[in-house]
N, C-alpha and C positions, 0 to 999 in steps of 0.2 A: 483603566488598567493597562499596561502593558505589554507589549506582545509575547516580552521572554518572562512576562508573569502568569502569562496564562496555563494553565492545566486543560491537559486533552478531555476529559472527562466535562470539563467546563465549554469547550470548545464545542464538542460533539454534544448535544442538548435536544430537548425535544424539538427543540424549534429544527434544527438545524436535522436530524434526524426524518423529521415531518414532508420536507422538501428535499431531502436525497436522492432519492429517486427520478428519474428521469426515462419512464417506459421506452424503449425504442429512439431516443436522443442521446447523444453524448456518450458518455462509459458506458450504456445500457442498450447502446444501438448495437442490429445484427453482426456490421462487420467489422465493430470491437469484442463485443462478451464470444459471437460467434467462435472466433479462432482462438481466444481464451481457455473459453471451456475446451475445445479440441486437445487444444498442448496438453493443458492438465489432467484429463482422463487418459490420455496415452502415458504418459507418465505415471501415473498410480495404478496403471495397470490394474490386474484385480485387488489391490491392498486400499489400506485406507487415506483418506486425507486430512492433515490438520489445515485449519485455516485462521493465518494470525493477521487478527483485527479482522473478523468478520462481515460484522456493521449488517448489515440490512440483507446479507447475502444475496448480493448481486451476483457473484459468483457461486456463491455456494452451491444455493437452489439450483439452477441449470445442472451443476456439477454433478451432487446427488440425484436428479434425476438421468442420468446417464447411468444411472449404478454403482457408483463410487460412493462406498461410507464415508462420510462429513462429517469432519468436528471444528469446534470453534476456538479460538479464546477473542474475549473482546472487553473491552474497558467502560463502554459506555452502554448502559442500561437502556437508554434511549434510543440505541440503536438495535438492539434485541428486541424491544417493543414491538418493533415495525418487523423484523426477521420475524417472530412471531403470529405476525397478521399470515403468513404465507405456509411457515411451518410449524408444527409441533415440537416437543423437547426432545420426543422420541425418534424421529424423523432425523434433525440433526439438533445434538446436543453441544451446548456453549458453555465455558468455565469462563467466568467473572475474573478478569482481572487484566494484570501490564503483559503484552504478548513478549515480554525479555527476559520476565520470572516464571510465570505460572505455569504449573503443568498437567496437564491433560491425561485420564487414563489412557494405559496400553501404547502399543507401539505404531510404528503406520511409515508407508511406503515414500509419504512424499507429503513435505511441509511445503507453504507458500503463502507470500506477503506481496498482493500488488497493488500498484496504483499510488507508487512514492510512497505507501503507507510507513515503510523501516526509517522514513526520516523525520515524522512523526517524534521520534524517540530525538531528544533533546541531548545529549552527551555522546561524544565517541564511545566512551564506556558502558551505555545505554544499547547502542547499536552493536557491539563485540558479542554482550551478553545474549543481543535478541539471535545471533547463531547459535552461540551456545545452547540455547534455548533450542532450536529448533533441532540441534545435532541430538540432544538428550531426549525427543521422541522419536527419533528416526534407528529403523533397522542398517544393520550394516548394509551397504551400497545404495541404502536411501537417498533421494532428492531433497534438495532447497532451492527454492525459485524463488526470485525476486526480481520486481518489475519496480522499475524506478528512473526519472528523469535524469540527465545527465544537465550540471551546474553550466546555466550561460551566460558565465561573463564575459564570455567574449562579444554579448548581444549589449552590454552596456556601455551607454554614451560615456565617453570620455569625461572621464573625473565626476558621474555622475552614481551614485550606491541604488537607484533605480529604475526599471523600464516596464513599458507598459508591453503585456503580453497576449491581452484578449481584448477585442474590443467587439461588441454585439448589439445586437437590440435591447435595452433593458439591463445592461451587464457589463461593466467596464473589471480587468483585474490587470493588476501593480504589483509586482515584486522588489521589495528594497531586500540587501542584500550587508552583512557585514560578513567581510571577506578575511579580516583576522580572527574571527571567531568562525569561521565557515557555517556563518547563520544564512538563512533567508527569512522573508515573513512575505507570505500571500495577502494582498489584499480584495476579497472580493465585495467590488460597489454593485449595490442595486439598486437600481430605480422601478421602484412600486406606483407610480404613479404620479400626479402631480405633488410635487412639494414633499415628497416619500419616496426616505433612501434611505437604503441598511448597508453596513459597512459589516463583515466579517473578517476577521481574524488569523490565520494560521500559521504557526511558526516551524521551522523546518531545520536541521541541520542537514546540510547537503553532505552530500557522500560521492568524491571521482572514483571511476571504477576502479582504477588499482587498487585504494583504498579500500574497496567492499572486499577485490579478490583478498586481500593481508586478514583483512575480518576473517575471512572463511576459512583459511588458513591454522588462523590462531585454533578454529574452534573445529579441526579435524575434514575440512574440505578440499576438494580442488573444483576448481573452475572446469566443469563440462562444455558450456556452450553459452554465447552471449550475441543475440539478434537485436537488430535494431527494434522490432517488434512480434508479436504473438504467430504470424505469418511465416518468422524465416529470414524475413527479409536484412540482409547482411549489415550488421555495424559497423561503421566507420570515423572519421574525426566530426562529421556531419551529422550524427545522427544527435537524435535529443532526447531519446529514452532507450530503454536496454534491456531486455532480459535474459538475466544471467541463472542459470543452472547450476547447482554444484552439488558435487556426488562426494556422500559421507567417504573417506578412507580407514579413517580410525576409532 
């Protein structure tokens, strides 16, 4: 199959689900989720929070347990599975579906999508909708966060479409890139052992900031605040990831 033939839902799988997790490593280490969860219950203050593309509620669970009401939307059943092992329905409740359509009861303080998740979404038109989306659960002066890598091409070798971006024990990941189509595709290799190696998948449309602030725009936003990271820590032409803030006006 094909990269730009794949479906998220196909992507995101038991298998794939089963192995997300990473206790205390990687996105799950103290002093990433740490100042995560911080930002985001400062922000939701006492109201609620959506949360688009849930997955396994890495964030969530910390979140809610701060006190902040949690709600979900998420596409993959598979990833609920595992959200499940840790919560109840009642606890925090999840609506089945594209986090660019579906809509969640009631109203709530502060929506948010991180970890590249908004590029997920396959279409500029895909990603317009998924503010929209997020504008039409939010109360007037409500938030939108979004946490997302900034495109680096300028990391790519000359006349080459890709580079290698991780390399570990056990773990090699590739990014090819079409830059007329402002695609990316992730490739993560693993080495299982002798003679055993799995190749995953994921395809991305990148999104330059400008272009996210025009998004948010369209869909009744302004640009509040955009940090290199969860920290504070100031965005500049150097930095590689963003999170950007945007405050409902209309």
């Amino acid at each position: 199959m094909r990269a730009e033939d794949l479906r998220q839902e196909h992507i995101w799988d038991a298998e794939v689900a089963g192995r997300y997790d990473t206790p205390g490593a990687g996105m799950f280490a103290p002093e990433v989720l740490g100042p995560t969860v911080d930002r985001l219950a400062h922000l939701a203050g006492d109201g609620r929070a959506l949360e688009l593309a849930i997955g396994t509620g890495r964030v969530a669970v910390p979140l809610a347990e701060r006190g902040v009401p949690v709600v979900g939307i998420e596409l993959s059943a598979a990833m609920v599975d595992v959200l499940r092992t840790k919560v109840g329905e009642d606890e925090i409740p999840v609506v089945m579906g594209d986090m660019a359509t579906v809509r969640a009861a009631g109203d709530f303080r502060l929506v948010y999508v991180v970890y590249n998740t908004i590029s997920n979404l396959q279409t500029q038109d895909e990603q317009v909708e998924c503010f929209r989306n997020a504008a039409r659960h939010l109360v007037p002066g409500g938030r939108f966060v979004v946490e997302l890598w900034v495109p680096e091409l300028r990391r790519l070798p000359p006349g080459s479409d890709a580079m290698v971006w991780s390399v570990e024990e056990g773990y090699l990941g590739v990014d090819t890139y079409d830059v007329l189509h402002q695609r990316a595709v992730s490739h993560h290799v693993r080495f299982d052992g002798p003679g055993r190696t799995t190749i995953g998948l994921s395809p991305h449309r990148y999104i330059w900031p400008a272009e996210l602030d025009l998004m948010g725009r369209l869909a009744g936003f302004e640009l509040e605040s955009r940090y290199a990271d969860w920290t504070g820590a100031e965005f500049t032409g150097d930095s590689r990831s963003h999170v950007s803030t945007y405050r409902l006006t209309s």
